[in-house]
N, C-alpha and C positions, 0 to 999 in steps of 0.2 A: 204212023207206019214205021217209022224209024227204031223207036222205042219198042216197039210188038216185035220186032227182028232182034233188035237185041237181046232183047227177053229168050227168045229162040235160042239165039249163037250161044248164050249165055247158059242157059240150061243143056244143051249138047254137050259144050265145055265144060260144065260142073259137072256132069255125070261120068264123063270119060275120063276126069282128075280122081274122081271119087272111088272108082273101081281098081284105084290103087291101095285103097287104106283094107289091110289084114281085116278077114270076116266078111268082107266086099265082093264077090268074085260075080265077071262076068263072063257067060261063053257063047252070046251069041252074037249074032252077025252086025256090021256097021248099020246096018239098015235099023237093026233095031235099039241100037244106041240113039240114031238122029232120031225117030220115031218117039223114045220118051223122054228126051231133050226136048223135042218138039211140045209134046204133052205137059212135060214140067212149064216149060217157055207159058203157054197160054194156060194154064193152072196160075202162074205164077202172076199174068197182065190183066187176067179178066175175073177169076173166081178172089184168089186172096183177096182182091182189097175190099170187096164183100163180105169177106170173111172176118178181116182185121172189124168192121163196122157191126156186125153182130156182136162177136169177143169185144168187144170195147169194153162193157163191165168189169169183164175178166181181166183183161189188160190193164186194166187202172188199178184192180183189188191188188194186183202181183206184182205191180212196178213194171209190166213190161215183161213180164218174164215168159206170160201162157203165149206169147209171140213166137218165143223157141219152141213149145210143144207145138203153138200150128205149122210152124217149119215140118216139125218130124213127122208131124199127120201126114203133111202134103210129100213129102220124103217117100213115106212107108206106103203111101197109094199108088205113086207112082213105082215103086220097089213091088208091089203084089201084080199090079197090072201088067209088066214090062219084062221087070228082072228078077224078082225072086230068090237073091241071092242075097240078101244081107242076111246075116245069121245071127248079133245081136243087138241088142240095143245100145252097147257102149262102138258099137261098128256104124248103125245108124242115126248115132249121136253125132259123132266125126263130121259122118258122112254132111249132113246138113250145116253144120258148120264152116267147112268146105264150098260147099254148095253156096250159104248166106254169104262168105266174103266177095264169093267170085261174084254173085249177084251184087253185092256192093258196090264192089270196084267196077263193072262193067256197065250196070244202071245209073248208077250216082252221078259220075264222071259224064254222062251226054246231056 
């Protein structure tokens, strides 16, 4: 349970860091910030690591790399579903890298 809340705090907090970065913009309300913080959070506890397990092939053929594109997948769904404001791909690139450190350092660490 511990872990599933972080996953939470964690993606609220990347998201609300992320709508700093130029091409980023967000205009709605806090509510809907926590809401696909929320949605990122268990996107991020219960689908990924199903996901990582299908991509397996992929990820062994790339070194690791198609790990980043499922980042940006999971980014860009939660960006159409929510917020709708990233405008390009070098903004949504940012953005999930942003996103993956904070998840690093906030997941890793417990």
């Amino acid at each position: 349970m511990k872990i599933f809340l972080l996953y939470i705090v964690a993606g609220i907090i990347s998201i609300w860091l992320a709508t700093g970065i130029p091409g980023v913009n967000f205009t709605g309300s806090l509510a809907t910030l926590v809401l696909a913080g929320f949605a990122l959070g268990i996107i991020n506890f219960a689908i990924k690591p199903i996901l990582k397990i299908i991509t397996l092939p992929l990820r062994i053929l790339t070194l690791g790399l198609f790990t980043l594109f499922l980042n940006i997948a999971i980014i860009w769904v939660i960006d159409v579903l929510f917020l709708g404001e990233i405008f390009t791909f070098f903004s949504l690139f940012i953005a999930t890298i942003i996103i993956w450190i904070l998840n690093m350092v906030i997941i890793k660490k417990n």
